[in-house]
C-alpha positions in Angstrom: -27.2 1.3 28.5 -29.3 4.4 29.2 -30.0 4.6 32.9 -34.0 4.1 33.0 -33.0 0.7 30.9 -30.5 -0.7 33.5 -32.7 0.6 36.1 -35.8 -1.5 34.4 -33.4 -4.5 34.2 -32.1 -4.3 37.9 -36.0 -4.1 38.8 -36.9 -7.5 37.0 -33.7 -9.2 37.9 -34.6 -8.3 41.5 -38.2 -9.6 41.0 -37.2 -12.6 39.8 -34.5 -13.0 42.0 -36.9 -12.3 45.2 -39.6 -14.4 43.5 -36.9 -17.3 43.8 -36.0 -16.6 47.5 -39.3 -16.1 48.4 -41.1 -19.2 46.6 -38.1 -21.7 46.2 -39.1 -23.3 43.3 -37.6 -26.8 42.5 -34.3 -27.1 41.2 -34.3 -27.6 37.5 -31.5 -29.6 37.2 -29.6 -28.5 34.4 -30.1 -24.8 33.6 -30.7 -26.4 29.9 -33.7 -27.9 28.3 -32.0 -28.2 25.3 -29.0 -30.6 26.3 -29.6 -32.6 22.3 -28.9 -29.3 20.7 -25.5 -28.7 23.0 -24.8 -32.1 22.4 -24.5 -31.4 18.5 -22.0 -28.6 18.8 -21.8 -27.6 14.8 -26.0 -27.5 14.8 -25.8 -25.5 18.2 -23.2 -23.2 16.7 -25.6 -22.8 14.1 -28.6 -22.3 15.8 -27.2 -19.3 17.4 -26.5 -17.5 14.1 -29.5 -18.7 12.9 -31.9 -17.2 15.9 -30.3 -14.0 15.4 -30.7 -13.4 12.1 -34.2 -14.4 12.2 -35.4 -12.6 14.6 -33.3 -9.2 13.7 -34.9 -9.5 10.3 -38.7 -9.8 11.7 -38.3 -7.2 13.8 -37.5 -5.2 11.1 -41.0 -3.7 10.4 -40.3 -2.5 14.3 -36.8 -1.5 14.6 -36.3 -0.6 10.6 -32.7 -0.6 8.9 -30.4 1.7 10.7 -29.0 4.9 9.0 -25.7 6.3 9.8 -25.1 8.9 12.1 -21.4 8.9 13.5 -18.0 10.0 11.8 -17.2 6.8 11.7 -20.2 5.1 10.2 -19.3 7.2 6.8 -16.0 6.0 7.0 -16.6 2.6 6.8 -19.1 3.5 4.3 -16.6 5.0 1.8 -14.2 1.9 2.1 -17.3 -0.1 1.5 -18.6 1.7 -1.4 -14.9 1.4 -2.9 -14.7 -2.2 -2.2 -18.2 -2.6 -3.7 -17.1 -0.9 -7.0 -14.3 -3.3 -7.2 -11.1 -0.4 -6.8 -8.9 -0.3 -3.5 -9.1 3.2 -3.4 -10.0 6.3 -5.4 -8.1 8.9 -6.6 -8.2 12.9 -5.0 -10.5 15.0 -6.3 -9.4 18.3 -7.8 -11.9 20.0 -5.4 -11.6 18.1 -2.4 -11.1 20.7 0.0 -14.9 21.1 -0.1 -15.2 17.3 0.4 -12.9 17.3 3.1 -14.3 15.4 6.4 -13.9 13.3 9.4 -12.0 10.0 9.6 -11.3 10.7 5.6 -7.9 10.9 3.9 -8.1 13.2 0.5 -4.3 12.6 -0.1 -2.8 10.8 -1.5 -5.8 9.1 -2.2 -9.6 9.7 -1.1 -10.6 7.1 1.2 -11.5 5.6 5.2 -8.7 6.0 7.5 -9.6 2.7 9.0 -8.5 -0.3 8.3 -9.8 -2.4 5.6 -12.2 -5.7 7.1 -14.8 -3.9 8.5 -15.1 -2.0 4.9 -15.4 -5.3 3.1 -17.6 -7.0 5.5 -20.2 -3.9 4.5 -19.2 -4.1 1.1 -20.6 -7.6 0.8 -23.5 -6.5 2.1 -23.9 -3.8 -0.7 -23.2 -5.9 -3.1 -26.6 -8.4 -1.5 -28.5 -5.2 -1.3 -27.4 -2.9 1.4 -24.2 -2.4 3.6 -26.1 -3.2 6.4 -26.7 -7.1 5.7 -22.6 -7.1 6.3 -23.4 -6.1 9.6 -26.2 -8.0 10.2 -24.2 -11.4 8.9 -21.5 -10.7 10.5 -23.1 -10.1 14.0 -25.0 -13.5 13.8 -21.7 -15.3 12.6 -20.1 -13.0 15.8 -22.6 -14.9 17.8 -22.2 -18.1 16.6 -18.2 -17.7 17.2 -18.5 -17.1 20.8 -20.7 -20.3 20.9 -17.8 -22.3 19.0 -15.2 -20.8 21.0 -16.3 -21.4 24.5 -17.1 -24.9 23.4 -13.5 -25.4 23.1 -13.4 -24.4 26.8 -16.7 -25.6 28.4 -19.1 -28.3 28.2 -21.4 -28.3 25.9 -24.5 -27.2 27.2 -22.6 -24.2 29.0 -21.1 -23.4 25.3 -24.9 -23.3 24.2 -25.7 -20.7 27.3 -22.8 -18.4 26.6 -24.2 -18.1 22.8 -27.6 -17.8 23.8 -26.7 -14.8 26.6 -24.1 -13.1 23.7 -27.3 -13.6 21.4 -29.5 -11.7 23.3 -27.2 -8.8 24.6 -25.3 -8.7 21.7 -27.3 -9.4 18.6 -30.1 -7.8 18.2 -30.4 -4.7 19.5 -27.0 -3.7 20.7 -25.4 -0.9 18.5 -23.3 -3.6 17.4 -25.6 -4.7 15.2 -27.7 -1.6 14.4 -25.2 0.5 13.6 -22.2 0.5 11.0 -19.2 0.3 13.3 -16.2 -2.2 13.5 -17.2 -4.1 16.4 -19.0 -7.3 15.5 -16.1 -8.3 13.2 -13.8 -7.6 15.9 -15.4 -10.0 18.3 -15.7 -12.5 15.8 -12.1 -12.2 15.4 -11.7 -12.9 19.2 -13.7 -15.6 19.2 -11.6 -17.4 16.5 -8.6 -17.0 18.4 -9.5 -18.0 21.7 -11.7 -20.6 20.3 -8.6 -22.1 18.3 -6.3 -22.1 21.7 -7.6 -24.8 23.7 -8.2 -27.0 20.6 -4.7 -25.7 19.6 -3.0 -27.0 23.2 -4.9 -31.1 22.7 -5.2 -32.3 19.3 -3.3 -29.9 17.0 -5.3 -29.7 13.7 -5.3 -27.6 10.2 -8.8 -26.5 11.0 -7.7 -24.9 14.6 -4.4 -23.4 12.9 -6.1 -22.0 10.5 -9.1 -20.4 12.4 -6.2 -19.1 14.6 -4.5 -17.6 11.8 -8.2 -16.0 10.2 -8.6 -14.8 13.6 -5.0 -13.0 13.7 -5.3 -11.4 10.4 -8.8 -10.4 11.0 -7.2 -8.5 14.3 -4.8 -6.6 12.1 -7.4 -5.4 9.9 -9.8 -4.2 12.2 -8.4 -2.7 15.6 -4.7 -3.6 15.6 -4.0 -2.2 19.1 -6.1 -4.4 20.6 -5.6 -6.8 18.6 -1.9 -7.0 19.1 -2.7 -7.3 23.2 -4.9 -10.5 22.7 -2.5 -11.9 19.8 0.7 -11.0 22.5 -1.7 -13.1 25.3 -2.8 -16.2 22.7 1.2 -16.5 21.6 2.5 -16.3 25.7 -0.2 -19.4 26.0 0.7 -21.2 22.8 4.4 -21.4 23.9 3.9 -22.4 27.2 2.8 -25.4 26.0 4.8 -25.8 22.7 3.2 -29.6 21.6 1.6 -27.6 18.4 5.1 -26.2 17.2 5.9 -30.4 16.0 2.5 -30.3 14.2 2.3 -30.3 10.2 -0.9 -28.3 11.1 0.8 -24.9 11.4 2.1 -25.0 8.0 -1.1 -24.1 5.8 -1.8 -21.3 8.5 1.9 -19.4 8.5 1.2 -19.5 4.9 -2.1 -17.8 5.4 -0.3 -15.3 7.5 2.5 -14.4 5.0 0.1 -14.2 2.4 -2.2 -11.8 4.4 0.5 -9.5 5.4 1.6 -9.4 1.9 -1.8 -8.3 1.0 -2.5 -5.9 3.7 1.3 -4.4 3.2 -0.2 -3.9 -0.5 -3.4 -2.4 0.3 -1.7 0.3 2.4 1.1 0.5 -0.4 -1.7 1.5 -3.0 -3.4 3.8 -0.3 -1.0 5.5 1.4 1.7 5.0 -0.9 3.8 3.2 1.8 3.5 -0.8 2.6 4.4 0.6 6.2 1.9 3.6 6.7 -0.9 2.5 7.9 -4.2 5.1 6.8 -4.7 6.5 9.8 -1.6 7.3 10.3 -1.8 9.8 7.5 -4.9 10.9 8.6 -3.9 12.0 12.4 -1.1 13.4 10.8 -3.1 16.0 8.3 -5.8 17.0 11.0 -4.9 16.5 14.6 -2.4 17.5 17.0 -3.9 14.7 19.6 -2.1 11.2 19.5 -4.4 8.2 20.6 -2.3 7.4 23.5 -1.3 9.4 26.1 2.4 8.5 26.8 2.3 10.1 23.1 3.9 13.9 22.5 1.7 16.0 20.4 2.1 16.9 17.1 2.5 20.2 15.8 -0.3 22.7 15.2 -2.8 21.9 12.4 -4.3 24.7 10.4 -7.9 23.4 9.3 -11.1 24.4 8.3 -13.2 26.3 11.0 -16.1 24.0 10.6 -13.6 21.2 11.2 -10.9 23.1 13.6 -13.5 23.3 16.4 -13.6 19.3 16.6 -9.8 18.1 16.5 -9.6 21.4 19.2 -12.2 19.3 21.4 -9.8 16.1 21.0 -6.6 18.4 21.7 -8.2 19.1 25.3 -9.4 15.3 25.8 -5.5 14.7 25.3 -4.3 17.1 27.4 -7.2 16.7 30.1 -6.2 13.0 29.9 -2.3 13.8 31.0 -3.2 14.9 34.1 -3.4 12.5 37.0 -7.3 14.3 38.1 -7.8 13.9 34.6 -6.6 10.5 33.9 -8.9 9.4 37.0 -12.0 10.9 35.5 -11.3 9.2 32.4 -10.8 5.8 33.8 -14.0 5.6 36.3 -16.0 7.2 32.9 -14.2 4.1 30.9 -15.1 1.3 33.6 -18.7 2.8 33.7 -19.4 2.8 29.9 -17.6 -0.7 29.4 -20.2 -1.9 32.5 -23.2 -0.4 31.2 -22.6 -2.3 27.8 -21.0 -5.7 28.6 -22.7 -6.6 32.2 -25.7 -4.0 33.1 -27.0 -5.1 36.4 -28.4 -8.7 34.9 -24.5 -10.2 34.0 -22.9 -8.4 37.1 -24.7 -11.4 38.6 -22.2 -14.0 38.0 -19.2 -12.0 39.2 -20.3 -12.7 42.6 -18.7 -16.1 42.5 -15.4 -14.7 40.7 -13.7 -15.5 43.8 -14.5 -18.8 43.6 -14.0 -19.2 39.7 -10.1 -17.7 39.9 -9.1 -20.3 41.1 -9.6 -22.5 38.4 -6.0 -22.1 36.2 -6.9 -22.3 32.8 -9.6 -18.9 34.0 -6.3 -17.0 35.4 -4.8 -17.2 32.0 -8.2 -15.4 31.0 -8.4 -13.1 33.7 -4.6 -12.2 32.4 -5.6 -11.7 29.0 -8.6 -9.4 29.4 -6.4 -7.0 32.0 -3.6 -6.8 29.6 -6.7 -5.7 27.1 -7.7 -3.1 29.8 -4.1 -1.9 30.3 -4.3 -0.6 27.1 -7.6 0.8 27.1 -6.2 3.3 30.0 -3.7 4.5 28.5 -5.9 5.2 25.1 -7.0 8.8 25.1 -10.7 7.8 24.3 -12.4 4.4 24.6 -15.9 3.2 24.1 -17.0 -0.6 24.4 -16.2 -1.6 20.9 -12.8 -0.9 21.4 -12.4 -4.1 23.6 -14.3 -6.1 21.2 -11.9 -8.4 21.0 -12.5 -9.4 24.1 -15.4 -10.1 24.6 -15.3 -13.9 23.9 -13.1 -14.1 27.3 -15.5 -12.1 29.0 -18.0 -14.5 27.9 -15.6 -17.4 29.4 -15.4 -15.7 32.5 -18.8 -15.3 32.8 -20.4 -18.6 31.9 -17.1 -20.3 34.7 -18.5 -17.7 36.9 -22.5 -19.5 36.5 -21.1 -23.2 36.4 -19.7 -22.4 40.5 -23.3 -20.7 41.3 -25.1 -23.9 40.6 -23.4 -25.3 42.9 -24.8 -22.7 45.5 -28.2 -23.0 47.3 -30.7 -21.7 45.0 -27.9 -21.6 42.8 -29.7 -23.8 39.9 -32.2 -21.4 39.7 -30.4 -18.1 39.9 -28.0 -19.6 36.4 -31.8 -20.4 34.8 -33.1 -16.7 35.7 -30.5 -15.4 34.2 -31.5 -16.2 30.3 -35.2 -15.6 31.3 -34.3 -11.8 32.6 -32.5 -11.0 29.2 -35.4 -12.8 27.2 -38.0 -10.4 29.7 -35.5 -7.2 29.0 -35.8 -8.0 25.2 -39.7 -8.1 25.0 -39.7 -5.0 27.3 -37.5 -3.3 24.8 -39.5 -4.3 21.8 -42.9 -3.2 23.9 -41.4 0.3 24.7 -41.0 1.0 21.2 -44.4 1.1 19.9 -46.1 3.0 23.0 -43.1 5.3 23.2 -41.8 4.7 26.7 -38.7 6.6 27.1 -36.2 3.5 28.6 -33.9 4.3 25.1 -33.7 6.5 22.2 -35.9 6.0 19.6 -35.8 3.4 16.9 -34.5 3.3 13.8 -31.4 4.5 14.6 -29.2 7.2 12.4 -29.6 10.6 11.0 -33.1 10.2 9.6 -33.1 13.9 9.0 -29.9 13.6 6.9 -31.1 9.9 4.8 -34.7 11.8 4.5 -33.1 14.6 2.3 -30.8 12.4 0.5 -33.7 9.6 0.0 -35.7 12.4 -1.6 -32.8 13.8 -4.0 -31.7 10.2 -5.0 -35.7 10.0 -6.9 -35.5 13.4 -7.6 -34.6 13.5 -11.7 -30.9 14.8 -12.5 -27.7 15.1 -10.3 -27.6 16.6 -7.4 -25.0 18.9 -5.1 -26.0 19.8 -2.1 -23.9 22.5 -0.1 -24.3 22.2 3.7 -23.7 25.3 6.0 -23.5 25.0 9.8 -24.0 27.3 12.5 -21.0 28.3 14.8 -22.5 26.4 18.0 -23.4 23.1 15.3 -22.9 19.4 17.1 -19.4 18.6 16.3 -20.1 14.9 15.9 -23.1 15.6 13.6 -21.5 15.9 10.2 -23.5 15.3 6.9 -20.6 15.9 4.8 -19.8 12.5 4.0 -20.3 10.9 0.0 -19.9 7.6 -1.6 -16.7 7.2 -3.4 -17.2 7.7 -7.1 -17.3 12.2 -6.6 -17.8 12.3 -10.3 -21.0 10.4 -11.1 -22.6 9.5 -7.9 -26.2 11.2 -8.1 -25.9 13.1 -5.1 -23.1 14.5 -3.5 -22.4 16.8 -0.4 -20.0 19.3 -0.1 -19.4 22.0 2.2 -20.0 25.6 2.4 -16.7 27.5 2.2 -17.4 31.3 1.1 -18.3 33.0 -2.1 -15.6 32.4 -4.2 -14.7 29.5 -2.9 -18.1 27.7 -3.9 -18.5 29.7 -7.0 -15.7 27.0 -8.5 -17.1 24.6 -7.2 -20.4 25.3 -9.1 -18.6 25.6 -11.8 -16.6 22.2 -11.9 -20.0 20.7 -11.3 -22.2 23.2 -13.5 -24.5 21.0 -14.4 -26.4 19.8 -11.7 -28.9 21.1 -9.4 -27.7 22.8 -6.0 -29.2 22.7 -3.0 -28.3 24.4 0.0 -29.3 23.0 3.6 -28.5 24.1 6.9 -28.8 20.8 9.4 -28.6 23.6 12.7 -31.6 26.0 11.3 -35.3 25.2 13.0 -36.6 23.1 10.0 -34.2 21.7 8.4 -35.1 20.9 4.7 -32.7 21.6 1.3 -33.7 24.3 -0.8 -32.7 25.2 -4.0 -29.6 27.8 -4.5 -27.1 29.6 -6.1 -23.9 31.0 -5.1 -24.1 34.4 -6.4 -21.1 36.3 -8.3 
């Protein structure tokens, strides 16, 4: 959350707050009016996926369709694109050392170094129209899951609160769902999980197991780290009370399991060539020297490209940086800060007041326990950003919404918990307001490299095939890359490659002779292809 946004937010939740101190309006009751909706928990869960995908797709004309702009956007692009075409993965490309990028194994095969959901949750949306529908599907389903999840937990109307707040910060214009990253599927995941638990521990049924067991395997195919730390918490639960483990409902979902492991152990087999090597394993081991945790030796020196030398350097000195105990203290407060500005801002920092108060209810400590043990391992990851904990944001959600139910009970409390979902409706409108008379509370909408999709919007209607050659400056924005191409080399219309000397590019001109080359230089002072030619 950039600062004048959270600084605009802490001014209206102020003025509403000093509004309520000042005028004491009368209680409302419950913080609901719409206690027949909670009451029909499926229609509510619905609902909530429902609002957000309608009002994400009206607000298109406003906010457009985001473009990609991060490394790992055209990663998860690429394994979309290959789901899309129906193959697993694609085979290396005899000149792939001008193809060679970011977050991108070339051997032994050419594809994402991420895991595999978050590239078939995209590919479905190619295959409807555009990648982005996955995302935008999956967000509202995200959505929708934290409603059925903390209905498992809390009564109903509550339930119906946490999806409404998750809908708002969460659903519509959080780079969750305007971007192409593996975070809404992650939640989602989390939500299953801990909405399985509690419905788990009382009536044991196939339909719990097997959300459970979607939820796991999900996990393990989008951020297994954190994954593993929630799935370690859920199992320590489901033990403890071990009624389930005489249930015929577990069967179907250890089958699910097994098969899923069986097919992820494949995937990797046909990627990596090893059932056991996981893809980004391969590709951490080809380019960087930095591990992802910092207990971790590094690994010996890599010899890359200069253009792509002076980025895994950058990551070398986050490790090392990291290592040190001045470092590691930097690191953490700059963690807790970002994870703040994203989850809470000043509006859901609200709540927390009354954590005192909520901790002591038991089922929350198991919570409480669950998310630490998720921060733990943040800490000692070498870089994290919000969607790295995605997983947990369901319990966050719990803690939040146990954290509103002991306000009411406060004076003024009624009306603080109904202020809350009336500032993040007020923030929302001031969002979409800003946007048209250019107030500068955010960066601009849409988001993505518009320069990049402009040039490659104009060469896809531009007649023939296309190759264009991108040269950087030596003082180029190392997380700006345009090298990035869909995963058929051969026939995709246009393809980017990068600039690596005279003879170099002369065979690569020649292995693609017959198409038209462009050149383009995304650091010069108008940036705009141009036709070219390597000369002899």
């Amino acid at each position: 959350m950039p600062f004048p946004l959270a600084a605009t937010e802490l001014s209206v939740m102020l003025l509403v707050l000093g509004f309520i101190l000042v005028r004491r309006p009368a209680a409302t009751g419950h913080l609901l009016r719409f206690r027949a909706l909670a009451k029909r928990k499926m229609l509510a869960v619905a609902a909530i996926g429902l609002f957000v995908l309608a009002i994400r797709l009206l607000l298109i004309p406003l906010l457009g369709i985001p473009e990609p702009r991060w490394h790992d956007e055209y990663s998860y692009l690429l394994a979309a694109d290959t789901f899309a075409h129906g193959r697993i993965t694609n085979p290396s490309h005899p000149m792939w050392i001008h193809f060679e990028t970011f977050h991108v194994i070339q051997h032994p095969t050419y594809m994402s170094m991420y895991p595999p959901l978050q590239g078939l949750v995209l590919a479905i949306g190619q295959l409807l129209g555009h990648p982005w529908i996955g995302q935008l599907l999956v967000t509202a389903a995200m959505c929708s899951a934290i409603c059925w999840m903390l209905q498992g937990w809390l009564p109903s109307e509550w339930a119906l609160l946490g999806g409404i707040l998750a809908a708002l910060r969460l659903g519509i214009m959080s780079y969750w769902m305007n971007t192409y990253w593996a975070a809404s599927v992650v939640a989602l995941a989390g939500a299953l999980v801990m909405g399985a638990l509690p419905r788990l521990n009382t009536t044991p049924k196939t339909s719990s197991a097997l959300a459970m067991a979607a939820g796991l395997i999900m996990l393990a195919n989008s951020r297994p780290f954190e994954g593993l730390l929630l799935a370690i918490a859920i199992l320590i639960a489901l033990f403890v009370k071990s009624s389930w483990l005489r249930s015929s409902a577990i069967i179907p979902a250890v089958a699910l399991l097994i098969f899923a492991a069986v097919a992820t152990g494949y995937f990797y087999y046909r990627v990596t060539g090893s059932a056991f090597l996981m893809t980004y394993q391969v590709n951490r081991a080809a380019y960087s020297r930095a591990p992802y945790f910092i207990w971790q030796a590094p690994r010996p020196v890599k010899h890359n490209n200069p253009q792509m030398q002076r980025f895994y350097d950058r990551e070398f000195q986050d490790y090392q940086n990291a290592r040190t105990l001045r470092g590691f203290i930097n690191r953490t407060a700059d963690k807790l800060l970002h994870l703040w500005e994203f989850y809470l801002g000043p509006l859901l920092t609200v709540p927390l007041i009354a954590l005192p108060w909520a901790i002591r209810d038991r089922r929350l400590r198991f919570v409480l326990a669950a998310l630490a043990l998720m921060f733990a391992g943040a800490l000692v990851e070498v870089w994290t950003s919000p969607h790295y904990l995605a997983a947990g944001t369901g319990l966050l959600y719990l803690i939040l919404i146990q954290c509103l139910r002991h306000v009411r009970f406060w004076k003024f409390g009624p009306q603080i918990v109904s202020a809350i979902p009336i500032v993040a409706c007020a923030m929302l409108i001031i969002r979409l307001i800003a946007i048209p008379v250019h107030a500068p509370l955010e960066p601009s909408w849409p988001r993505g490299d518009l320069q990049r999709a402009a040039i490659l919007r104009r060469l896809e209607h531009t007649p023939g095939q296309h190759l264009v050659v991108v040269d950087y400056d030596s003082t180029h924005d190392l997380d700006r890359e345009w090298v990035y191409n869909p995963a058929d080399l051969n026939n995709s219309k246009v393809l980017w490659a990068r600039d690596l000397g005279p003879q170099s590019d002369r065979d690569l001109l020649n292995y693609y002779h017959g198409r038209n080359i462009w050149c383009v230089n995304p650091d010069s002072n108008s940036i705009e292809s141009h036709p070219c030619s390597i000369n002899p």
